[in-house]
C-alpha positions, -999 to +999 in steps of 0.1 A: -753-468-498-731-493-494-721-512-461-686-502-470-700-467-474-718-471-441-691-482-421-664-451-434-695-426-427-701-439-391-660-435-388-656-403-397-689-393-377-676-412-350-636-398-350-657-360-355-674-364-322-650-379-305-629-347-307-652-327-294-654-314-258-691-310-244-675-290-215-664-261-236-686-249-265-675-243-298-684-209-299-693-186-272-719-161-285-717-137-251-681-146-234-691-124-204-718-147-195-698-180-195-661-167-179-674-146-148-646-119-138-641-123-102-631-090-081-620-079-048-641-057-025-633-026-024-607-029-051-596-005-076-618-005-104-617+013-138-661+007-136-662+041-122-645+070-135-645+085-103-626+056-086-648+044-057-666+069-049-692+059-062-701+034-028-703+060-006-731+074+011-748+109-005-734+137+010-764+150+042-781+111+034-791+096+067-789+060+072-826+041+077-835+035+115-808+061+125-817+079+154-797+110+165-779+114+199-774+148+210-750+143+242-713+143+230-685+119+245-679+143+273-681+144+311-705+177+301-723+152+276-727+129+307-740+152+333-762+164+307-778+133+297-778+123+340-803+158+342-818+161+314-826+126+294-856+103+301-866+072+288-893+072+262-904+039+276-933+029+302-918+013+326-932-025+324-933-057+333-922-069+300-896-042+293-884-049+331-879-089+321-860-084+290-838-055+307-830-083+331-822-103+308-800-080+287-785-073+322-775-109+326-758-109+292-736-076+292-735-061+327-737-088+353-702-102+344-687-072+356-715-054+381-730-085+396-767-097+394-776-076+422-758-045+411-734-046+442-704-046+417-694-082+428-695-101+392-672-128+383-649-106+370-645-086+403-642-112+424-619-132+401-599-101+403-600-094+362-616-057+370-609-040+403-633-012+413-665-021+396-688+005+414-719-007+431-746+007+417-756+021+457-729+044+459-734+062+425-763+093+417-771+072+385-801+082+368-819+060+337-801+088+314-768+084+326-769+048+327-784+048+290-752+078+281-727+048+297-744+021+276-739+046+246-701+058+252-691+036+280-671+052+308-636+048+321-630+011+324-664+001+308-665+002+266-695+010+249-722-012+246-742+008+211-732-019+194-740-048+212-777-034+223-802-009+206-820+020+216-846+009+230-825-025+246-805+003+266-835+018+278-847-014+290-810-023+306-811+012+321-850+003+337-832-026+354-803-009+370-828+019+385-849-010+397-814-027+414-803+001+428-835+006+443-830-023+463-797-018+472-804+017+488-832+000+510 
């Protein structure tokens, strides 16, 4: 080959590559793989004949770690739960200590550290009438059925603490009202 020859083959090979873009392949043997279809949640989709459906729970399925409650959103559900529910918990020191803790987080704001009803939000006037724990008949399974459903001005507190979290809370407030009936 000539270096005339040479110099035209390393042109053309040269103008050839230069046109080409490394960023997009010539060819794209699976398209799906290289553009990614982006969707909305819970959009429409046609992926499902059925619309979707197909995300919801199994009709009777119960979700893991569930645990039912059997006292309804009523004052009956209350007085029910005041007579007849106990804690499934030994009452320890450990269980105690992270009751007062839990305390400190969700109730005190309102009730007070001692459970005199005297929080910050009393005394700053934000809540007015935040019952002292003294002049209630509370038991742990009322106090658990309030953490559940909440009552009048107080919300629920299920989501915020578990099971066995409101137990512990409910350990704490016997153990303050205790004190304050001394």
């Amino acid at each position: 080959m000539s270096y005339k020859g040479l110099l035209i083959f390393v042109f053309v090979v040269v103008g050839i590559q230069s046109c080409a873009d490394s960023s997009k392949p010539n060819y794209q043997y699976f398209p799906n793989m290289y553009e990614p279809v982006g969707y909305e949640t819970y959009a429409d989709t046609d992926a499902f004949a059925n619309g979707i459906e197909a995300q919801i729970p199994v009709e009777g399925s119960v979700a893991r770690g569930w645990q039912p409650y059997d006292y309804p959103d009523t004052n009956e559900g209350y007085e029910a739960a005041k007579a007849e529910l106990v804690s499934p918990l030994m009452s320890s020191e450990d269980h105690l200590a992270n009751g007062k803790e839990l305390y400190g987080i969700y109730c005190a704001v309102c009730h007070g550290t001692k459970g005199d009803g005297q929080g910050i939000l009393m005394t700053r006037e934000k809540f007015l009438g935040v019952p002292s724990y003294a002049d209630r008949e509370i038991t742990p399974g009322s106090i658990y059925h309030v953490l559940m459903y909440g009552k009048n001005a107080m919300g629920s507190h299920a989501g915020q603490v578990n099971a066995e979290e409101r137990w512990q809370i409910a350990q704490h407030v016997m153990e303050l009202r205790n004190k304050l009936v001394k």
